[in-house]
C-alpha positions in Angstrom: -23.7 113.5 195.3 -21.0 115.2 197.6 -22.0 117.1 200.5 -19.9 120.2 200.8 -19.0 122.9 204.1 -17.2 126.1 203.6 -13.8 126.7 204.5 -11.8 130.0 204.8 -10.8 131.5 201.2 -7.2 131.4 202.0 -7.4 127.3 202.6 -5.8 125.3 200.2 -6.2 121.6 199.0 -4.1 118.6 200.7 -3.0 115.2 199.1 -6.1 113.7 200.9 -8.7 116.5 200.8 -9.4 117.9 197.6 -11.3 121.4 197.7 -14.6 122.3 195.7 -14.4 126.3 194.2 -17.5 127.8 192.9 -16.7 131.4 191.5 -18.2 134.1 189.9 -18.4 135.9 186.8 -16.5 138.8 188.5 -14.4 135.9 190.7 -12.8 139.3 192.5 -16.3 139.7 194.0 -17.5 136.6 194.2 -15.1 133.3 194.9 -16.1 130.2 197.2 -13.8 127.6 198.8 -16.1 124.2 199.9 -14.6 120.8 201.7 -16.2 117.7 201.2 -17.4 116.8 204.2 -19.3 113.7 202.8 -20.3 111.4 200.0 -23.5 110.0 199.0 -25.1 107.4 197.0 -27.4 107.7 194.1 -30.2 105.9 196.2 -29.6 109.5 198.7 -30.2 112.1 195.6 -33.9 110.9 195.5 -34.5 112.7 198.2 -32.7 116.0 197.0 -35.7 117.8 195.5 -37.2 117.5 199.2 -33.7 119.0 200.5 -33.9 121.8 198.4 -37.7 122.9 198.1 -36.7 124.0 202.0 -33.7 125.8 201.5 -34.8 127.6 197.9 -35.8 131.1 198.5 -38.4 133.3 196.4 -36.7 134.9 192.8 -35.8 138.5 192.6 -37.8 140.7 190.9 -36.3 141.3 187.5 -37.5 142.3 184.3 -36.0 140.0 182.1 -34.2 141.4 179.2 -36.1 142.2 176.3 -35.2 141.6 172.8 -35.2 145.2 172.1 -32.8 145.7 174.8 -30.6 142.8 173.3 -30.4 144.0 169.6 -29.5 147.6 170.5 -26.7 146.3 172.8 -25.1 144.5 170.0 -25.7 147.0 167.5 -23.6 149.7 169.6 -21.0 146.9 170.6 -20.9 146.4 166.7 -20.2 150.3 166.0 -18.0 150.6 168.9 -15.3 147.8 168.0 -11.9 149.1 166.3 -9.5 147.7 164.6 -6.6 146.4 166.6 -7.6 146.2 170.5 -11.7 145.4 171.3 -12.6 143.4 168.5 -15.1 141.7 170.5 -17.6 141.4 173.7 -19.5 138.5 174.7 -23.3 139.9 175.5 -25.6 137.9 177.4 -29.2 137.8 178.2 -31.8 135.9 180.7 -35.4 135.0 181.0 -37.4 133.5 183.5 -39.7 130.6 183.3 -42.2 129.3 186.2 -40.7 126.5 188.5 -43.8 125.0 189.3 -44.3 121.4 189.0 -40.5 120.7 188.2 -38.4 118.2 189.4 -34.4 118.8 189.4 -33.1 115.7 189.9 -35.2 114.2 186.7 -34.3 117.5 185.0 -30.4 116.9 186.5 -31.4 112.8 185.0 -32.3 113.9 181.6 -29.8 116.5 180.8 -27.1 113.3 181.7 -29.0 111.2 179.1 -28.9 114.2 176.4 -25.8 115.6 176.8 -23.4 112.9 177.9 -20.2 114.7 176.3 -21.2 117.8 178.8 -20.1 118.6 182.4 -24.2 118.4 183.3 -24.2 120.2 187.3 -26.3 120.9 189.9 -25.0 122.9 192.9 -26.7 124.3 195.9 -24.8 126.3 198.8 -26.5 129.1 200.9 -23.5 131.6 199.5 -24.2 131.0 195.7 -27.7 129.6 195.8 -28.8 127.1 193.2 -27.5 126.1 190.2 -28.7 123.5 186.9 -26.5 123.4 183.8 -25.3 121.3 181.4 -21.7 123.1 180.3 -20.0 121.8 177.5 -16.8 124.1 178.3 -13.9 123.7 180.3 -11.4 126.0 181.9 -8.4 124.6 182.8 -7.5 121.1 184.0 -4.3 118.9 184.5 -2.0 117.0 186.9 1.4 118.1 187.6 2.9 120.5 185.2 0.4 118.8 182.7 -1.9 121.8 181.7 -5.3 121.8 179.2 -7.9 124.4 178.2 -9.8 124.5 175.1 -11.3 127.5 173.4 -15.0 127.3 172.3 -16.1 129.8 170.3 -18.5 130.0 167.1 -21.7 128.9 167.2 -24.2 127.7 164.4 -27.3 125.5 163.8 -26.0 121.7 164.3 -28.2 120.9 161.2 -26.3 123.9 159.3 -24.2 122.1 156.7 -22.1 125.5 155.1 -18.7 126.3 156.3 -18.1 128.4 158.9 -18.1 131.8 158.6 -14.9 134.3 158.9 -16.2 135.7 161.5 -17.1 132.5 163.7 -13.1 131.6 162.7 -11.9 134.8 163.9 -13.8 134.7 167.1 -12.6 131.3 167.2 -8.6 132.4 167.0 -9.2 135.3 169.4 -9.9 132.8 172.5 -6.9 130.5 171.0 -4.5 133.3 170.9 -5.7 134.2 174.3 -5.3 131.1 176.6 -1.7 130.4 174.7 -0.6 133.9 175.9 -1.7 133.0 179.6 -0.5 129.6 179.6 3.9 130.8 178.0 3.6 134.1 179.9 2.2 132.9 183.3 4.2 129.8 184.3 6.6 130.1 181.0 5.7 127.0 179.4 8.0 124.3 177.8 6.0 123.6 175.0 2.3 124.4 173.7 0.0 122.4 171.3 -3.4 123.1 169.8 -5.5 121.1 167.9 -8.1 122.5 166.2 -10.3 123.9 165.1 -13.0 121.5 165.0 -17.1 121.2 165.2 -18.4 119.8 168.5 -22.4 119.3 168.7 -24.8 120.8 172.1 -27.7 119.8 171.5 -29.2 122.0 169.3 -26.3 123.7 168.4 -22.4 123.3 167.3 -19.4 125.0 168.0 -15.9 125.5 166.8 -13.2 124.5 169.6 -9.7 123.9 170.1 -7.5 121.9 172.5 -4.7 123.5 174.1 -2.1 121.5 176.3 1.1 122.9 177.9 4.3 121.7 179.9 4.6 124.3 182.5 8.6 124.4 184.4 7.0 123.9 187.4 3.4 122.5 188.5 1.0 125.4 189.0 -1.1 127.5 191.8 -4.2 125.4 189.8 -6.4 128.4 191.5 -4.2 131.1 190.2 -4.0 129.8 186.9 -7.7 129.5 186.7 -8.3 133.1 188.1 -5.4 134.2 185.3 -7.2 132.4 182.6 -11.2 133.3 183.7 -12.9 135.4 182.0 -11.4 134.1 178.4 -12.4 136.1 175.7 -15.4 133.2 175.3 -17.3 134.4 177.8 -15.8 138.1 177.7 -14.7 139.5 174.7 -11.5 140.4 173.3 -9.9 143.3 175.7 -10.7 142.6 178.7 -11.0 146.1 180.0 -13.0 147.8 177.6 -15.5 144.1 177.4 -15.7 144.9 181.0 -16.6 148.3 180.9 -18.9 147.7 177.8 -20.9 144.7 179.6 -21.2 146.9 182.8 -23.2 149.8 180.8 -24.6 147.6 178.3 -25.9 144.3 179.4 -28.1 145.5 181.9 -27.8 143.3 184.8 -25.3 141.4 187.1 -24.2 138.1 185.7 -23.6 136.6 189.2 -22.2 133.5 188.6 -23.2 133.0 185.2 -20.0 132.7 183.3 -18.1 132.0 186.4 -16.0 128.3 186.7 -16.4 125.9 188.8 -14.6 121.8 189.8 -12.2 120.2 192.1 -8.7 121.9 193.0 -6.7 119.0 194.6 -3.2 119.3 195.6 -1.3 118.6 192.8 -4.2 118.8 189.6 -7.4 120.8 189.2 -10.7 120.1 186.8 -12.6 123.4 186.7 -15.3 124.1 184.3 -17.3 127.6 182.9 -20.5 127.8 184.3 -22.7 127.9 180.4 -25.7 126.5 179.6 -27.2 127.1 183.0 -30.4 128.5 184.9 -30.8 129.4 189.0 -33.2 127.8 191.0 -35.8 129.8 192.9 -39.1 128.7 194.9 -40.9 130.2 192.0 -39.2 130.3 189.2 -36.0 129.8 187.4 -33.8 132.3 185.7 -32.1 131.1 182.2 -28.9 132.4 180.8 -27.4 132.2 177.3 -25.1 134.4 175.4 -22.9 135.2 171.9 -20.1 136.5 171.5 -20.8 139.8 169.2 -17.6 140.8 166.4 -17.8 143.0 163.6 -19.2 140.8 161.5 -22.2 140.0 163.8 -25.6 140.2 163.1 -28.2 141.3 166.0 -31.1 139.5 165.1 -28.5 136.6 164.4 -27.3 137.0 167.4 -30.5 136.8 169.0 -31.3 133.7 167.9 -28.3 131.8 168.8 -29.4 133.1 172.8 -32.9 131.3 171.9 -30.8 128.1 170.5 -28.9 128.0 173.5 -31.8 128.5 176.0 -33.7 125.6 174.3 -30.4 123.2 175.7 -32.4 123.3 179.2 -35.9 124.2 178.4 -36.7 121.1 176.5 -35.9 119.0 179.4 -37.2 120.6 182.4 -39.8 118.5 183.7 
């Protein structure tokens, strides 16, 4: 557990004090620089539930997204695609479930024991509020002029044994093709390789990823890069303009920082993960988040399901 204080937005890291970002969906709106100012034991994080309980406000009212909402969204995303440019949008949805009786560091415990492969968070400042996840994507990380993503797209049943679909493989490619783009036109990489695709497993689900490393000229604004690279078509869609404009008239509500990235920028290397697979922490009640990325080729009620699928990640644990 690291206790964090927040610094100007124009700071930047030193050899011996790393800095903490926490951004936002829209990272133009919403973008947090933290220093750590201490860190603690595991004997300390017993008491966190405590800590937070008095700094955890009461949820907004919301009416959480219905399914008919949902299915109509990705049916006019489906007939408003064309052929060369926006080929895809990443639609998401939320629900709330009652926080009573829940306690976040055994929830925090058990998503660790489940999900060891994952980046499993949970993050509490006064600008973001709170935050519990267990994301099994990263951004961008490296050392030097050393530079990884991976693209995660797809999704399916974990129990489904057929191949994947050309449409999960498209969307697949689209993120690929993406964060190769950034990474030679950005900082004019040396060299690029990919591996991939292939199946990870979360949880109830599994996805189609692929690995891609650079060798940059020189080593990298790690922030910059990020904020070059965020929103990938993963958690986007496939122009980003017109996923942009679609998602503001479409999905219905603000994502905040669901979608956003978060990790360590230190002087010369970076670790920054997408915030997926999450829920914010109220006094009341938590808000859950999921989403699928919505082609041609997608299915609504399809669609819908894989939301519920990915929900399921943090309701079977919260205890």
């Amino acid at each position: 557990m690291v206790l964090l204080s927040t610094v100007d937005a124009h700071t930047v890291p030193t050899p011996d004090q790393p800095l903490f970002v926490f951004a936002g969906f829209k990272a133009s709106e919403h973008l947090h620089l933290f220093r750590i100012t201490d860190a603690q034991g595991e004997t300390d994080i017993k008491e966190l539930d405590s800590l937070l309980k008095k700094h955890l406000t009461l949820a907004p009212e919301i009416s959480p997204d219905s399914k008919k909402h949902f299915l109509n969204a990705v049916e006019t995303a489906i007939k408003s695609f064309d052929t060369t440019v926006f080929t895809k949008v990443v639609l998401s949805r939320r629900a709330t479930y009652p926080a009573k009786g829940i306690t976040y560091v055994s929830t925090f415990a058990e998503l660790s024991r489940r999900y060891p492969d994952a980046m499993v968070f949970l993050m509490y400042s006064p600008e973001t509020g709170c935050w519990l996840g267990a994301t099994p994507e990263r951004l961008l990380y490296g050392e030097n002029k050393e530079v990884h993503s991976m693209s995660l797209a797809g999704t399916r049943l974990t129990i489904d044994p057929t191949p994947w679909a050309e449409k999960e493989l498209e969307e697949q490619k689209i993120v690929t093709d993406y964060i190769e783009e950034v990474f030679s036109s950005a900082y004019h990489a040396i060299s690029i390789k990919k591996n991939g695709p292939y199946e990870i497993v979360a949880g109830p689900v599994k996805h189609l990823r692929t690995d891609i490393s650079g060798t940059l000229l020189v080593m990298p604004h790690w922030l910059q890069l990020a904020l070059q690279l965020h929103p990938t078509p993963a958690v986007l869609g496939s122009h980003h303009a017109k996923a942009m404009e679609f998602i503001k008239k479409y999905e219905g509500y603000d994502r905040s920082y669901y979608t956003g990235f978060f990790g360590f920028w230190n002087f010369d290397s970076a670790d920054f993960y997408v915030n997926l697979r999450s829920m914010q922490i109220f006094d009341d009640q938590v808000i859950l988040y999921a989403g699928a990325g919505i082609t041609a080729g997608s299915d609504a009620e399809s669609e819908w399901r894989e939301t519920e699928l990915k929900m399921q990640t943090l309701l079977s644990v919260l205890v």
